[in-house]
C-alpha positions as CSV (number, residue, x, y, z in Angstrom):
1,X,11.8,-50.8,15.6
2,X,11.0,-51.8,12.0
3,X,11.5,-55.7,10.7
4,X,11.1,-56.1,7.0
5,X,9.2,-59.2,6.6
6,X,6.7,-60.8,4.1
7,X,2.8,-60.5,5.0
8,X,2.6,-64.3,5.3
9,X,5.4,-63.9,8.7
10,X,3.4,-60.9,9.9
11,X,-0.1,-61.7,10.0
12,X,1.8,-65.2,11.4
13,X,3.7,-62.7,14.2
14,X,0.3,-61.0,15.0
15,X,-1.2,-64.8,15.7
16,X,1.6,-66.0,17.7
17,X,2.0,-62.6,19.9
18,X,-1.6,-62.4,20.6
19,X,-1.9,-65.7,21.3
20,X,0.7,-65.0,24.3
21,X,-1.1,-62.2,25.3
22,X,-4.0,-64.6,26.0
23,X,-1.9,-66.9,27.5
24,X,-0.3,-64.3,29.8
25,X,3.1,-65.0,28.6
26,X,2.9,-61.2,27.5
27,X,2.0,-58.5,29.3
28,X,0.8,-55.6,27.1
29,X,1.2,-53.3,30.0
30,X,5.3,-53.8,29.8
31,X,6.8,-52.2,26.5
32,X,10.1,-53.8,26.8
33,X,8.7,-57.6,27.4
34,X,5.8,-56.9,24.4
35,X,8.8,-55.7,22.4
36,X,11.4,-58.8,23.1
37,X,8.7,-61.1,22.4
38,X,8.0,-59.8,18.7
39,X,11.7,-59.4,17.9
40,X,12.0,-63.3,19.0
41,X,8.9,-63.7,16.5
42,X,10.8,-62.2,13.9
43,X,14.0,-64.3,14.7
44,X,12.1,-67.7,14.8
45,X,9.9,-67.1,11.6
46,X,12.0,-65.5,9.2
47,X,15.8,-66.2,10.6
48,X,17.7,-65.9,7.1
49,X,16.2,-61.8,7.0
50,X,17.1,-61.5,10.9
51,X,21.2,-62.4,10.3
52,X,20.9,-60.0,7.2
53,X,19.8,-57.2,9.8
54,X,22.4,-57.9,12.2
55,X,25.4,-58.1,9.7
56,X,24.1,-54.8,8.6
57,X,23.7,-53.5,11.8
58,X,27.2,-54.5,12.4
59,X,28.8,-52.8,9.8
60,X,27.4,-49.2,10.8
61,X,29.1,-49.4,14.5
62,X,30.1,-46.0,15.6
63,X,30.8,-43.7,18.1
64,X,29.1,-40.1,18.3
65,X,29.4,-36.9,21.0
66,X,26.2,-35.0,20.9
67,X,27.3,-31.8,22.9
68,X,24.6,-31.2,26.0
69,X,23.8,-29.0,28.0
70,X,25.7,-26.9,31.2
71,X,28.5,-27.9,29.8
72,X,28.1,-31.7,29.3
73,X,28.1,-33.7,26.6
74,X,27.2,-37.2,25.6
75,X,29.4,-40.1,24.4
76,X,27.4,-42.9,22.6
77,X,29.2,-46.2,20.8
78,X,27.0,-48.1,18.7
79,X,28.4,-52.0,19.5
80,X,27.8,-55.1,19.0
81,X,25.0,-56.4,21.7
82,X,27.4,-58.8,23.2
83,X,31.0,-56.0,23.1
84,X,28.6,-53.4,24.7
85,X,27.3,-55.3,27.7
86,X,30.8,-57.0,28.0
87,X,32.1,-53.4,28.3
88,X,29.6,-52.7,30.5
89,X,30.1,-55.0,32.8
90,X,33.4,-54.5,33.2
91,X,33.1,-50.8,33.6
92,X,30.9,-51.6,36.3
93,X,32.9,-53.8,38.4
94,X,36.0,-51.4,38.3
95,X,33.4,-48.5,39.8
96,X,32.1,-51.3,42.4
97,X,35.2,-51.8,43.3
98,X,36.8,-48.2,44.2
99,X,33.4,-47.8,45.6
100,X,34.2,-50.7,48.3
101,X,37.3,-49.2,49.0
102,X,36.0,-46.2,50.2
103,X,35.6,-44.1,47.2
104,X,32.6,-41.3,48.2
105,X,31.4,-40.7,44.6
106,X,27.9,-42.7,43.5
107,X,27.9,-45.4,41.6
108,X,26.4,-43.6,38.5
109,X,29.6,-41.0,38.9
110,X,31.8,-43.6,39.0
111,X,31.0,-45.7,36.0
112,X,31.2,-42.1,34.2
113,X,34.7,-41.9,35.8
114,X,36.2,-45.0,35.3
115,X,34.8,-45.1,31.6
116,X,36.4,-41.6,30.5
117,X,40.1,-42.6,32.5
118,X,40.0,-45.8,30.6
119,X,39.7,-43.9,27.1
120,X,42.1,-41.8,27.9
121,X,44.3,-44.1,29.6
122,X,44.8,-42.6,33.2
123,X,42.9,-45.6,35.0
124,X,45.3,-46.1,37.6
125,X,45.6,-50.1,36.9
126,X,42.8,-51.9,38.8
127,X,42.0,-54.9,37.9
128,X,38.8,-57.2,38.2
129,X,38.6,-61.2,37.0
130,X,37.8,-61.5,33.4
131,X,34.1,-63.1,34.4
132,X,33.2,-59.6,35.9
133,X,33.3,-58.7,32.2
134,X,31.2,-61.3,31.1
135,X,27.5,-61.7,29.6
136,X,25.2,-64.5,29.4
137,X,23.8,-66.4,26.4
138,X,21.1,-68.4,26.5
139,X,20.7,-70.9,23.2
140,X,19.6,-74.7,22.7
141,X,22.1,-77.1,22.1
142,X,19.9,-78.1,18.6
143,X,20.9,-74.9,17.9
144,X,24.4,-74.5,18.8
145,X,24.8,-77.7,16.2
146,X,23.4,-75.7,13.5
147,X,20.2,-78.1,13.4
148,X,18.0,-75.5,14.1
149,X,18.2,-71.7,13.6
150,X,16.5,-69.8,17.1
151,X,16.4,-69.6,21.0
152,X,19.6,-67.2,21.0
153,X,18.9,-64.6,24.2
154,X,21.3,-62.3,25.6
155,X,20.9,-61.5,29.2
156,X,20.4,-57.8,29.2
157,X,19.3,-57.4,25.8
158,X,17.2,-59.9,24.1
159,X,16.7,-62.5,21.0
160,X,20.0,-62.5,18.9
161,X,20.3,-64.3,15.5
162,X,21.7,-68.0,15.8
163,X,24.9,-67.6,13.5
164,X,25.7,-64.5,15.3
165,X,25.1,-66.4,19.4
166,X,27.5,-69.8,17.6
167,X,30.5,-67.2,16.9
168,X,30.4,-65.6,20.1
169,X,30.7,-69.4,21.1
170,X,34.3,-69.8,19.8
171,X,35.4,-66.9,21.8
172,X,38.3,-68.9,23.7
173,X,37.1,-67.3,26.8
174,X,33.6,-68.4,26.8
175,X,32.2,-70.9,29.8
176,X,29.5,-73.0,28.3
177,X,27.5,-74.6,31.3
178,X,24.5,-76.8,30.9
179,X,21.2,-75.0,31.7
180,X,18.1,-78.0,32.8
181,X,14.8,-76.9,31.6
182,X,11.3,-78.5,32.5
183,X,9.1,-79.4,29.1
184,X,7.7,-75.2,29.7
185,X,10.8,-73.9,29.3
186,X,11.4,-73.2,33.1
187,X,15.0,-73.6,34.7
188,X,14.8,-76.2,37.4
189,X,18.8,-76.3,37.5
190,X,22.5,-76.0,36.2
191,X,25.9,-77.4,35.4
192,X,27.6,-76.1,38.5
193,X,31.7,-75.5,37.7
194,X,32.0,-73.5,40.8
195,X,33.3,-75.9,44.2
196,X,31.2,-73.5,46.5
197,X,27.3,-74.0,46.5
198,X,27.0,-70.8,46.9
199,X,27.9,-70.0,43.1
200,X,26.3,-72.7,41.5
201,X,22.8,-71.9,43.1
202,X,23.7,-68.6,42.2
203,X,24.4,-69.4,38.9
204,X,20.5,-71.3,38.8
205,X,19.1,-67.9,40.0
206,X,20.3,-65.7,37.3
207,X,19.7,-68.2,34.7
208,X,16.5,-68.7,35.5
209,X,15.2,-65.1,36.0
210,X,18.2,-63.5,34.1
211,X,16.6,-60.0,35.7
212,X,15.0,-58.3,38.5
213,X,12.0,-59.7,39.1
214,X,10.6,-56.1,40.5
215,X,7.4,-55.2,38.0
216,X,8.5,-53.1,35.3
217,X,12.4,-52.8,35.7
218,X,14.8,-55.1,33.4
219,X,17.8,-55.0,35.1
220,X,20.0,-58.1,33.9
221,X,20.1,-60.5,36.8
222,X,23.9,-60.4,36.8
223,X,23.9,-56.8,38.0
224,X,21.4,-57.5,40.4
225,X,21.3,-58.5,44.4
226,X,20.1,-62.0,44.7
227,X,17.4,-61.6,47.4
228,X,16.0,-63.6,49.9
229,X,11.6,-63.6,49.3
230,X,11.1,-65.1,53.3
231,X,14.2,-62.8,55.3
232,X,17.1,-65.3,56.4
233,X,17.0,-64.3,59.9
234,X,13.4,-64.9,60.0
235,X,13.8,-68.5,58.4
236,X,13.9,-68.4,55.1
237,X,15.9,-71.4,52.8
238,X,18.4,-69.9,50.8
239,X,17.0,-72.2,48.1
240,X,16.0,-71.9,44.6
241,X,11.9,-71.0,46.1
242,X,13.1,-68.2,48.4
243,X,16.0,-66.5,45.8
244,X,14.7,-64.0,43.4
245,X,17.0,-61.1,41.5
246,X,16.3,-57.5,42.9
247,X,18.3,-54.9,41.6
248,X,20.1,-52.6,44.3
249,X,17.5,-49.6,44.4
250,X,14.1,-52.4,44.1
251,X,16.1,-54.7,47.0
252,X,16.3,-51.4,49.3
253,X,12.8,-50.7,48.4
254,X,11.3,-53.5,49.4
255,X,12.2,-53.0,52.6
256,X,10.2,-50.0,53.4
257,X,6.9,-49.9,55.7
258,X,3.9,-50.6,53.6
259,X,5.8,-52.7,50.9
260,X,5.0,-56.3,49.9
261,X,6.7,-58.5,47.7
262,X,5.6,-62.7,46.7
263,X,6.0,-64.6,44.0
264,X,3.9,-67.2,43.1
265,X,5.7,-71.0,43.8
266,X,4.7,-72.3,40.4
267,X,4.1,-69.8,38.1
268,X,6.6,-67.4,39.4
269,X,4.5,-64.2,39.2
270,X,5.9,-61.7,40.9
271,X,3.8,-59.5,42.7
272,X,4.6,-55.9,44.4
273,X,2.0,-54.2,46.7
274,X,2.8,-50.4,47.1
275,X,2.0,-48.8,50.1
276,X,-1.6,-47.6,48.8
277,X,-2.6,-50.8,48.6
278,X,-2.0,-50.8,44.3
279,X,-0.9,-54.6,43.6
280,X,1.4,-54.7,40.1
281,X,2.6,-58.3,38.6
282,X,5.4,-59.5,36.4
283,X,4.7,-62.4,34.8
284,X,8.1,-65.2,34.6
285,X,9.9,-65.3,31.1
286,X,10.8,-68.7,30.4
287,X,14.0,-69.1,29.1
288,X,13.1,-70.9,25.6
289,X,10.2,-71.3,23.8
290,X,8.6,-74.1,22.7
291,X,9.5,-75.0,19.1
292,X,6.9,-73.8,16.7
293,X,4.4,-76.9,15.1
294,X,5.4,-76.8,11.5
295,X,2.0,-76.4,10.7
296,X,2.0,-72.8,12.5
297,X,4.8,-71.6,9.9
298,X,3.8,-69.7,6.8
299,X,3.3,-71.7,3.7
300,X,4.6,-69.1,1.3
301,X,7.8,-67.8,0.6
302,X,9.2,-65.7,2.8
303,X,10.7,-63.5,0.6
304,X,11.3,-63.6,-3.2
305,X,14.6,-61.9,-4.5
306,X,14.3,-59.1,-6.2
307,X,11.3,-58.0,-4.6
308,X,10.8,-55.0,-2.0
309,X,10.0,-56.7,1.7
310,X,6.9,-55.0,3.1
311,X,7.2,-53.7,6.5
312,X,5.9,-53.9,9.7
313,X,6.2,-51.7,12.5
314,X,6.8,-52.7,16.4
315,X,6.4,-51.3,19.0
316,X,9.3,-49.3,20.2
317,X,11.8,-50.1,23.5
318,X,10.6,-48.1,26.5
319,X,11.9,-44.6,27.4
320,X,15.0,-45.6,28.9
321,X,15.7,-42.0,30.3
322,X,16.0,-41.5,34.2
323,X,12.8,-40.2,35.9
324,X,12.7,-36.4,36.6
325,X,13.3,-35.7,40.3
326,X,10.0,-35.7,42.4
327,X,8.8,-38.5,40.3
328,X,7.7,-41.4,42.4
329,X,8.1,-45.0,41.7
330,X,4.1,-45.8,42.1
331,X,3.8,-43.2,39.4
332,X,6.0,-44.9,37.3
333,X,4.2,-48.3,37.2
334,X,0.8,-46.7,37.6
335,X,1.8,-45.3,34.3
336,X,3.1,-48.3,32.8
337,X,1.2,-51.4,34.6
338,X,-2.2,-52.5,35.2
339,X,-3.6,-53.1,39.1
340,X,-3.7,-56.7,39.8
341,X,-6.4,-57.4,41.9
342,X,-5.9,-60.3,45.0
343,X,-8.1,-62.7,46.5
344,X,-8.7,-61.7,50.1
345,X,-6.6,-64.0,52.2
């Protein structure tokens, strides 16, 4: 992606993201984290430019077909972060559902299915509750009183300005529920609103991790299994320690012969050992940052009006496309990860 932003915020951007590097907060080996960790640079250092973008952004929604191939074709809306993953999710919950009742089609067919016969308006009328079609937003309460201007995520997607997280906030249909952090940022627990246990420590789980913890996949956490680390039939708590997000195809993976899965108690590194013996980590994402010493900032204007905004180039999100068939998942994250190598126990 491209930021417009003064040289002052960029070599500042440059500091602060190689300073996480070093701090392995930031992996350069995954695209999508190296990439969500600038764009929450650009959002903290130079908010009044990063509103501008979204309004803009905003105003150029669409929705394109680009004709394919043996006689297919693609349907893409451009939407607003939070509409799309709202939609999302509750396209996704109708296909889980006629898939529990029996329906042989895949999941991927499905959600192709569902989506086209609610266009067109021939879904036969199912409903799911109106939280299946929910998203989660993660901002500080210094923020969502306008006293300070970043810490907006959206599970799913990433950093989102602060006026544009506040007026998702007035949606009459938003749940706000208080999220406890420890001074690093890291979720030690949660409002609970649910009366079974079972929700609220749920609840914890995806807020904490808010996706799959498997190296190299960013699944949002809500569209994930919650998984036990030490099997439940073997002993293991069903307790904060023990739950960690897995996606559906990473849960059924881990489950294979020569598969290992930990994550470190404190840090919560998550480690995946293939069945060569490769060992690839995912570092934890905490769920705010620190706020930024004022000394840190840039002295000089951000940007003067008038005046054309140099511009900086990121690194792009990763190729999103499904792997060809025949492709491997150790391929995959030999591709996109670095070995970790493990004390000998």
């Amino acid at each position: 992606m491209t930021a417009p932003v003064t040289d002052a915020v960029a070599a500042e951007i440059d500091t602060q993201l190689c300073a996480q590097v070093r701090g392995g907060k930031v992996d350069l080996a995954d695209p999508a984290r190296v990439v969500r960790a600038a764009r929450r640079l650009v959002d903290t250092l130079d908010p009044e430019s990063a509103l501008a973008r979204a309004r803009q952004a905003r105003e150029q929604r669409n929705l394109e077909l680009i004709p394919g191939d043996e006689g297919m074709s693609t349907l893409a809306a451009w939407l607003p972060a939070e509409v799309a993953a709202s939609a999302y999710s509750r396209v996704d919950a109708l296909a889980r559902q006629q898939r529990n009742h029996g329906d042989t089609r895949t999941l991927e067919q499905l959600r192709a299915d569902v989506t086209a016969a609610l266009l067109l308006g021939q879904h036969p009328g199912a409903t799911v509750p109106a939280a299946a079609a929910m998203v989660s937003l993660h901002l500080p309460v210094t923020t969502a009183l306008t006293m300070t201007e970043h810490g907006c995520h959206l599970d799913g997607y990433g950093p989102i300005p602060a006026a544009i997280a506040r007026e998702m906030l007035t949606n009459p249909a938003s749940v706000l529920r208080k999220v406890i952090t420890d001074e690093h940022g890291v979720v030690t627990g949660v409002g609970a609103h649910h009366r079974r246990p079972n929700a609220a420590l749920a609840a914890l789980i995806r807020a904490r991790d808010r996706e799959c913890v498997h190296p190299g996949c960013h699944r949002p956490a809500t569209r994930s299994d919650l998984d036990h680390q030490h099997e439940h039939h073997r002993g293991g708590p069903t307790d904060p320690g023990n739950l960690a997000p897995r996606c559906e195809h990473h849960h059924y993976l881990r489950d294979h012969p020569g598969w290992n899965v930990q994550i470190t108690p404190r840090s919560r590194l998550s480690l995946v050992t293939t069945p060569t013996g490769r060992t690839y980590g995912k570092p934890a994402e905490t769920i705010l940052e620190p706020p930024t010493p004022s000394h840190h900032r840039p002295s000089s204007p951000l940007w003067t009006p008038g005046q054309p905004k140099p511009k900086i180039r990121l690194p792009g999100p990763p190729d999103r496309r499904p792997a060809r068939r025949g492709s491997t998942l150790e391929a995959l994250l030999r591709r996109h990860h670095h070995a970790v190598q493990l004390p000998a126990p």
